[in-house]
C-alpha positions in Angstrom: 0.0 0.0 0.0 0.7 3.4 -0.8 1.4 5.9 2.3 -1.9 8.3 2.3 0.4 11.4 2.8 2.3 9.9 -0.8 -1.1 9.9 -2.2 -2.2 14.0 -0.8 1.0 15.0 -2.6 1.0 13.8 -5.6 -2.5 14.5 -6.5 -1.7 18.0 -5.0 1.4 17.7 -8.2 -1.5 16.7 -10.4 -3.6 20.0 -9.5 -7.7 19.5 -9.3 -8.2 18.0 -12.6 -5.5 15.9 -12.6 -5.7 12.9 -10.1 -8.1 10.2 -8.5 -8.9 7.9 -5.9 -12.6 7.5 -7.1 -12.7 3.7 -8.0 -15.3 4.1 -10.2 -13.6 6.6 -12.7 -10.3 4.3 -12.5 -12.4 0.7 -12.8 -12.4 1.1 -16.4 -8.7 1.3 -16.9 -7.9 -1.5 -14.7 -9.4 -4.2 -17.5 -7.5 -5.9 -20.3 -9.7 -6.1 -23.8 -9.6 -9.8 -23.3 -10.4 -9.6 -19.9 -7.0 -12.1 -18.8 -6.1 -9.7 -16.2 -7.4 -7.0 -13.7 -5.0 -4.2 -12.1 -5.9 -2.5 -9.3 -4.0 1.0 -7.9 -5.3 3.7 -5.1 -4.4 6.5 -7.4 -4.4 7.0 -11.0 -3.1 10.5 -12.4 -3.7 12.0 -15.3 -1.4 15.0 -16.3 -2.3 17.6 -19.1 1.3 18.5 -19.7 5.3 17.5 -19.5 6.4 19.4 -17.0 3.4 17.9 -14.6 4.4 14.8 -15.3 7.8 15.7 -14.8 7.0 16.6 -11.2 5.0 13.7 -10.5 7.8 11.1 -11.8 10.5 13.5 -9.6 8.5 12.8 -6.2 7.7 9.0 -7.1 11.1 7.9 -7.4 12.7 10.5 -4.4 10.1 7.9 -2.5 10.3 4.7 -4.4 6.8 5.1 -5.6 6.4 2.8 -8.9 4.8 3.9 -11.5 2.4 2.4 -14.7 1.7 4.2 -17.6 -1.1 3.7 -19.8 -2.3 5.2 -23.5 -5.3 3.7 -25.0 -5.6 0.4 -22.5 -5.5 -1.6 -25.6 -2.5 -3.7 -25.1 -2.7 -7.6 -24.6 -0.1 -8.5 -22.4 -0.7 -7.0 -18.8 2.0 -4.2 -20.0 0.0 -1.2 -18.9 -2.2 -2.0 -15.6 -0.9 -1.5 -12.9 -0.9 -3.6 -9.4 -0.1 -7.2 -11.3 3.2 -8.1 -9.3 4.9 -7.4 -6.0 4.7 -3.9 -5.7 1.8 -1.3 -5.4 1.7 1.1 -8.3 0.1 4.5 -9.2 -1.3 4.3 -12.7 -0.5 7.1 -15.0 -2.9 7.8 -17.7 -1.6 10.0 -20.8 -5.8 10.4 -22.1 -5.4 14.2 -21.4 -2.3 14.9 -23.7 -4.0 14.3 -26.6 -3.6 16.4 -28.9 -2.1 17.0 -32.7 0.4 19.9 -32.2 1.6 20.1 -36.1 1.7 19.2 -39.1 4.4 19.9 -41.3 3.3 18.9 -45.1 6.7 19.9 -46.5 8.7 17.8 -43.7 6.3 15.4 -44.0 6.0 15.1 -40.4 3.4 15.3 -37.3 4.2 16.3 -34.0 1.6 15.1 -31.2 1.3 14.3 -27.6 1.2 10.8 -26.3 -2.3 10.4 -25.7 -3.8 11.5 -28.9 -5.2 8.3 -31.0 -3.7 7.1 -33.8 -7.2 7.9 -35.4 -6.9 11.6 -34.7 -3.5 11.8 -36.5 -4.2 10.0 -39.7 -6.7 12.7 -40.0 -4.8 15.3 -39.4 -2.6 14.0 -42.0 -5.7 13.4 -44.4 -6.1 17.3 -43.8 -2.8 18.3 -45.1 -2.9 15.9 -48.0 -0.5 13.5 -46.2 -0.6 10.0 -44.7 -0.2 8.5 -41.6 0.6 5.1 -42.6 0.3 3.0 -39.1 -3.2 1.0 -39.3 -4.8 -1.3 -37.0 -8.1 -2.2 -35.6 -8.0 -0.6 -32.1 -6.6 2.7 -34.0 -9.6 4.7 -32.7 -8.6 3.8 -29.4 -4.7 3.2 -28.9 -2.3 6.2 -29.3 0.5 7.8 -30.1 2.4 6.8 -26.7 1.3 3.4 -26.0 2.2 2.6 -30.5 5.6 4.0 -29.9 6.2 1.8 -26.4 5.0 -1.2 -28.2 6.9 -0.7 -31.6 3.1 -1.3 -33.2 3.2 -2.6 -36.4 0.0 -2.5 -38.1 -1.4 -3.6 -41.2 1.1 -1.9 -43.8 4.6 -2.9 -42.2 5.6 -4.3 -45.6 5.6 -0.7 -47.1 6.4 1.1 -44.6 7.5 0.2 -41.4 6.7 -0.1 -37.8 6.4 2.6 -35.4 10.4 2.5 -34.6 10.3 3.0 -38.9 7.4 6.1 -37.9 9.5 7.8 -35.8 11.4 11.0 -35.7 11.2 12.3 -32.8 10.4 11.6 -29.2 10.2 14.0 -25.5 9.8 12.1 -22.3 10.2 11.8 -19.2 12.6 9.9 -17.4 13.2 7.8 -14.5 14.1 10.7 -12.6 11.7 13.3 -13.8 14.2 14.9 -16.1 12.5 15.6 -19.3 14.7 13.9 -22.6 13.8 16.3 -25.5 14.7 14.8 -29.1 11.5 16.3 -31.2 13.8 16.7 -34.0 12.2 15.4 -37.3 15.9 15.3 -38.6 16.3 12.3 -40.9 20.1 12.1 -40.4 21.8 13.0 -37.1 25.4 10.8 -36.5 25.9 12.1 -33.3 26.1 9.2 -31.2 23.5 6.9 -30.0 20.2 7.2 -31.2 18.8 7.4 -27.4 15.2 7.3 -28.2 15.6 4.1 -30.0 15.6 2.9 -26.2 12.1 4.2 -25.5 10.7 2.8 -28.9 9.4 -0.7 -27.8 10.5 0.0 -24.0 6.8 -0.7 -22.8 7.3 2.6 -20.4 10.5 0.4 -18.5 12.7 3.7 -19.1 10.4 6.3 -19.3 7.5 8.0 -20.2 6.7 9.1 -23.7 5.0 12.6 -23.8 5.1 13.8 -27.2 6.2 12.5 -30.4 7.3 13.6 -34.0 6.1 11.2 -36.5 7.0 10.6 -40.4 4.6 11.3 -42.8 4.3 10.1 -46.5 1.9 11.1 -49.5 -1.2 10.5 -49.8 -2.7 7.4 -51.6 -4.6 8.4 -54.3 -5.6 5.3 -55.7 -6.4 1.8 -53.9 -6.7 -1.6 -55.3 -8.7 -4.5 -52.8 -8.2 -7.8 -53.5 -9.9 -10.8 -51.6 -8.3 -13.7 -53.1 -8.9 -17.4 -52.4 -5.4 -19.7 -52.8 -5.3 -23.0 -51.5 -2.3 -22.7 -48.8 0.2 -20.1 -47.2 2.6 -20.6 -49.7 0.6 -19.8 -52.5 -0.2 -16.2 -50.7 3.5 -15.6 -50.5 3.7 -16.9 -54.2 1.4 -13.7 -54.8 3.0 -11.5 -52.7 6.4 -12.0 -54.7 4.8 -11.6 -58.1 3.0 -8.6 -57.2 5.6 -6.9 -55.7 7.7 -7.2 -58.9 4.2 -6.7 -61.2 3.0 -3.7 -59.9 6.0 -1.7 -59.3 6.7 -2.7 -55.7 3.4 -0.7 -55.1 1.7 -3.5 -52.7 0.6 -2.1 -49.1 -0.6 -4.8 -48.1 -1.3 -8.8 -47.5 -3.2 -10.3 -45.0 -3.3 -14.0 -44.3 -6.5 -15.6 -43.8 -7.9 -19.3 -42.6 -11.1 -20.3 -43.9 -12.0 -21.3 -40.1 -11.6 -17.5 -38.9 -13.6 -16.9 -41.8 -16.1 -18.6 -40.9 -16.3 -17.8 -37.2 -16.6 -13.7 -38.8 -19.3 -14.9 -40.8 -21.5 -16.7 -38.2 -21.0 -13.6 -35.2 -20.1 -10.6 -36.9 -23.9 -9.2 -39.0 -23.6 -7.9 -42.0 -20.8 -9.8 -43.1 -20.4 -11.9 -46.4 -17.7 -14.0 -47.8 -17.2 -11.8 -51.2 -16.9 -15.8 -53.1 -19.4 -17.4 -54.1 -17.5 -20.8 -53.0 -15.0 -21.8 -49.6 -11.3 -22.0 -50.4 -9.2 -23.4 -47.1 -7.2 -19.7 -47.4 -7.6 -16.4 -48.5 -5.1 -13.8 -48.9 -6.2 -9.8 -49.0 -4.8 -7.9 -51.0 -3.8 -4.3 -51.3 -2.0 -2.4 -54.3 -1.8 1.7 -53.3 -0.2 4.6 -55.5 0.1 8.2 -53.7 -0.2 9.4 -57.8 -3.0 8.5 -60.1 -2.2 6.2 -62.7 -4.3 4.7 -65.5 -2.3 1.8 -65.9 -2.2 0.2 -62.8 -5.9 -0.8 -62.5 -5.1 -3.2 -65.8 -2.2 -3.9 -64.4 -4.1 -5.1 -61.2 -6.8 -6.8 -63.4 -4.6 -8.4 -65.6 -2.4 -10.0 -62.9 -5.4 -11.7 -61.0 -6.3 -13.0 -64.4 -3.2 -14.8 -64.8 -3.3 -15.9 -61.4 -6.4 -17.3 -61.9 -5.1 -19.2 -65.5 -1.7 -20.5 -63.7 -4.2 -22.0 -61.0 -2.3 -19.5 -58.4 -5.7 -18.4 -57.0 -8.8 -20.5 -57.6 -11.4 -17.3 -57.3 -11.1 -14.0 -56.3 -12.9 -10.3 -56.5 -11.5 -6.5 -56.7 -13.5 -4.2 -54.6 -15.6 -1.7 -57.3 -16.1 1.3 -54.1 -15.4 2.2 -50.7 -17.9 0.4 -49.6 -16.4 -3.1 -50.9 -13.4 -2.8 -49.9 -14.6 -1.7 -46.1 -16.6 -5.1 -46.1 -13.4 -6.8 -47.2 -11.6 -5.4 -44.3 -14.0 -5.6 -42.3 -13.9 -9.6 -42.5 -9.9 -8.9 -41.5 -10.5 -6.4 -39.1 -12.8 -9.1 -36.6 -11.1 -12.1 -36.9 -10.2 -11.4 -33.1 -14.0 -9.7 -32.2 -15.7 -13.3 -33.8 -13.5 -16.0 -31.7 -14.9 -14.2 -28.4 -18.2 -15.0 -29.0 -16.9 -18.6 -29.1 -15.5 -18.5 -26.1 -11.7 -18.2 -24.7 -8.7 -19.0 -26.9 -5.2 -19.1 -26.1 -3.4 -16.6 -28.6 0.2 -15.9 -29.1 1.6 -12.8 -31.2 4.8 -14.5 -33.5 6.7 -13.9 -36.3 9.0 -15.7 -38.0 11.0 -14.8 -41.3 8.5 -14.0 -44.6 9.6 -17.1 -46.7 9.4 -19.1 -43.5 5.6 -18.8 -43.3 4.1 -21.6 -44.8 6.5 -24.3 -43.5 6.0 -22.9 -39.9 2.4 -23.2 -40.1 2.4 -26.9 -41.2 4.7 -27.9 -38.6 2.8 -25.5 -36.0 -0.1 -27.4 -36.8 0.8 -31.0 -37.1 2.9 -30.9 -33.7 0.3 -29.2 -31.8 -2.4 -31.2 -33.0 -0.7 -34.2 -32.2 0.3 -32.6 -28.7 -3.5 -31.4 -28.2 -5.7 -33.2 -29.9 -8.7 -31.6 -31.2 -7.8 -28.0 -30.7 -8.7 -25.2 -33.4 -6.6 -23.3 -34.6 -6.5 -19.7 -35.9 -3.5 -18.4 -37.8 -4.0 -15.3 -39.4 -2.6 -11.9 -39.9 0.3 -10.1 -41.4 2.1 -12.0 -44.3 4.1 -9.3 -45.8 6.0 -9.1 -42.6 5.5 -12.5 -41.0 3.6 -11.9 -37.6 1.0 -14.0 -37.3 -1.7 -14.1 -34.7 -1.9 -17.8 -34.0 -4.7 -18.8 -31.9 -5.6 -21.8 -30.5 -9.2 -22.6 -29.8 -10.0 -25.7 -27.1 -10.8 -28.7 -28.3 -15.4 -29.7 -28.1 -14.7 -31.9 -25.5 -12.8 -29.8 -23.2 -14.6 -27.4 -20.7 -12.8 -24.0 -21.5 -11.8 -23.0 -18.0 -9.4 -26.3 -18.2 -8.1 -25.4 -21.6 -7.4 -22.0 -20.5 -5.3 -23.8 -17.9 -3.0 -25.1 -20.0 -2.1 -21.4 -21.2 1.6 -21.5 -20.4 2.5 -24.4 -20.8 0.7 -24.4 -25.0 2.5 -21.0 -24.9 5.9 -22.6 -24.9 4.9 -25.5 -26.7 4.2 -23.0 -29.6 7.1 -20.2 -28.5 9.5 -23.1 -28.7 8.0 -23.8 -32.5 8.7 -20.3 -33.4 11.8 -20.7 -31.7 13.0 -23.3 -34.1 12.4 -21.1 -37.1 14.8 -17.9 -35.5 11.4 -15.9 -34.8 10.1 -13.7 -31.9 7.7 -14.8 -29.0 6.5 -11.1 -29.7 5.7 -9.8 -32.5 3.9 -6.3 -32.3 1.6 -6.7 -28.8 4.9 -5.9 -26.6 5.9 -8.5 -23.4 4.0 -7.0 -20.7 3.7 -8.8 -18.1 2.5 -11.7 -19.0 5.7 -12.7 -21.3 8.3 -11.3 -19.1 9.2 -15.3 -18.3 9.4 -16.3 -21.9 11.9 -13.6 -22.5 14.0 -14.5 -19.7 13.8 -18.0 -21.4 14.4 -17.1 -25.2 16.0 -14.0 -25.2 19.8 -14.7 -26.3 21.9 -13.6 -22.9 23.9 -10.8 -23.7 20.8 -9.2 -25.2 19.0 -9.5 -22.2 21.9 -8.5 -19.8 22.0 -5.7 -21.8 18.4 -4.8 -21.2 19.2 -5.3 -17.7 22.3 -2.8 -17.5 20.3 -0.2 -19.6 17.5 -0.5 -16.8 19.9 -0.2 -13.8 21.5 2.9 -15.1 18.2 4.5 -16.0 16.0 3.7 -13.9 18.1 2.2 -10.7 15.0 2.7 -8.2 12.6 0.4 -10.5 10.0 2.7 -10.4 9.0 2.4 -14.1 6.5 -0.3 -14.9 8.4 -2.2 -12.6 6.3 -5.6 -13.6 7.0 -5.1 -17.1 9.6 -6.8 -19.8 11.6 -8.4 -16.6 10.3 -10.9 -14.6 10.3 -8.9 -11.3 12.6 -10.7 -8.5 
């Protein structure tokens, strides 16, 4: 527990609008989306500027006060409640620094705080002609701070990077409440380490991300959906190649698809439709984007799914004619995660392994876990161009879930040690949290990880910052 007299002064720091005790306003940013874990904290703050925050961090770690910040409360892996582990924690919520600062058309750049949604800043972008090119599902929810502490990745990796790709610039607040200011939106600076590569996919561990300055890059004038049926993995990443070298290297993206997800977004989701008018046991969808118009690459489009078709390198498939089309098609993409919880609880992991290493790991992935646990459905879907794959594992008809779900770490390394094999990552694009913190002790090579651990000492030598995060907490 938190001394009361810790709590009086740092909600004084906060100032009237700034800080809670109330349960009921915090209760909703104590659940995971999945509902695997429930935080619990006496005090949650929520600063509307740096130099508050700066404060508030300064007195935390003069008392040893730990410390979890939190953006959108999207994330998947315990990473941003607080009052998981050992220690008590005061949750600091960036939702009142949300705003989109600047735009910069001719830098192609955006400068906003860390609680602004990833939402609001595409738009701002759409408003200067310009695209922000990071898209996901919970985009109207998660934000700038919590995408840059989890290295997001998105839908259009492929083209054009994650969020350590994304960006430029970043001010926040350290350990010990000094403020690190490296707004910058210089492309090229060789004047030593690039420090805020440390807070890019540091989950908070090292500080806390206030504002960022993000690349921008034109806008995409013309779109081309695709929703393709193939009859395996390999034959998506067959299509992926050709298109790549057929359209110019103009494709944005390529999702992976099972028929079985397919058909779990079909039965829960209304309004959806499989755009065939037959099953196929995979589907690939497809994205070709130009930021210029150009005639030639709708035929060139049309022309390629015809010969697709003749070399039997797709057995059907449909462009999208209008917005509309090509929203339904994502749509079916978009709640492959939404349809599986109206079936109940799955075990889900967030992987990737190497592009051309795709196909091969999800025949293996599935013949050793179905002989391991027989029965068991599984979902692998996602992002093919850059080979994170949301693999989820569904428990078997004649298993009650709460035992399945009982089984969750020891599937987990089952299927980590899979991805293992193939020289991939037990995280993808979801972060390690809290609830992975043990598989990274386990996987990570050693001198990477006492590496993480030296970086952390120096910083942050208290442990105040998201102390139950990354490292398993000893």
């Amino acid at each position: 527990m938190i001394d009361k007299k810790h709590i009086a002064a740092i909600g004084a720091l906060a100032g009237p609008k700034g800080a809670t005790t109330d349960p009921d306003i915090i209760a909703p940013h104590l659940v995971e989306w999945r509902d695997k874990y429930r935080g619990q904290t006496q005090l949650m703050v929520m600063p509307d500027k740096t130099e508050t925050l700066a404060d508030i961090v300064k007195y935390c770690n003069a008392h040893k006060i730990a410390i979890v910040p939190q953006g959108g409360n999207t994330g998947l892996v315990g990473g941003s409640l607080p009052g998981l582990g050992k220690c008590s924690e005061i949750l600091v919520s960036l939702k009142r620094m949300n705003t989109v600062l600047s735009v910069d058309a001719t830098d192609f750049s955006v400068v906003a705080e860390a609680g602004t949604p990833i939402l609001d800043v595409q738009k701002a972008a759409q408003g200067h002609d310009r695209l922000f090119p990071l898209s996901l599902a919970s985009e109207g929810s998660c934000t700038v701070g919590g995408t840059i502490s989890t290295n997001a990745g998105g839908v259009h990796v492929g083209r054009y990077g994650s969020m350590r790709a994304l960006t430029l610039g970043i001010e926040a607040v350290l350990p010990d409440g000094s403020i690190f200011n490296d707004l910058s939106p210089l492309r090229k600076n060789n004047t030593g380490y690039d420090l805020k590569q440390l807070l890019i996919g540091g989950e908070g561990t090292l500080g806390i991300i206030t504002k960022a300055t993000l690349k921008l890059v034109p806008a995409e004038v013309q779109t081309h959906t695709c929703w393709l049926a193939v009859d395996s993995p390999a034959s998506a990443l067959n299509l992926l190649s050709d298109a790549r070298a057929k359209t110019g290297d103009r494709v944005s993206v390529i999702e992976l698809i099972p028929d079985a997800g397919l058909k779990l977004v079909l039965k829960h989701i209304a309004g959806a439709r499989n755009p065939l008018s037959s099953d196929s046991p995979w589907y690939a969808l497809l994205e070709v984007a130009s930021s210029s118009s150009d005639p030639a690459l709708s035929d060139t489009v049309g022309t390629m799914l015809e010969n697709w078709l003749f070399k039997g390198m797709i057995t059907d498939g449909a462009i999208a004619q209008n917005e509309i089309q090509a929203k339904a098609m994502w749509g079916l993409r978009e709640n492959m995660s939404a349809a599986q919880k109206h079936e109940g609880p799955s075990i889900k992991h967030d992987i990737a392994v190497p592009v051309a290493s795709v196909p091969k790991f999800l025949d293996i992935a599935e013949e050793t876990i179905n002989a391991q646990y027989p029965g068991v459905k599984i979902i692998g879907f996602g992002h093919l161009g850059d080979g994170n794959i949301h693999y989820d594992i569904m428990p078997p008809a004649h298993e009650q879930p709460e035992d399945f779900m009982a089984k969750w770490e020891s599937i987990n390394r089952f299927v980590h040690d899979i991805v293992n094999t193939f020289e991939g990552s037990i995280s993808a694009e979801h972060g390690i949290g809290s609830m992975k913190a043990s598989d990274l002790a386990h996987y990570k090579d050693p001198t990477s990880l006492a590496m993480m651990h030296t970086i952390k000492k120096v910083l942050d030598p208290n442990k105040i910052m998201n102390p139950n995060c990354l490292f398993l907490n000893k």
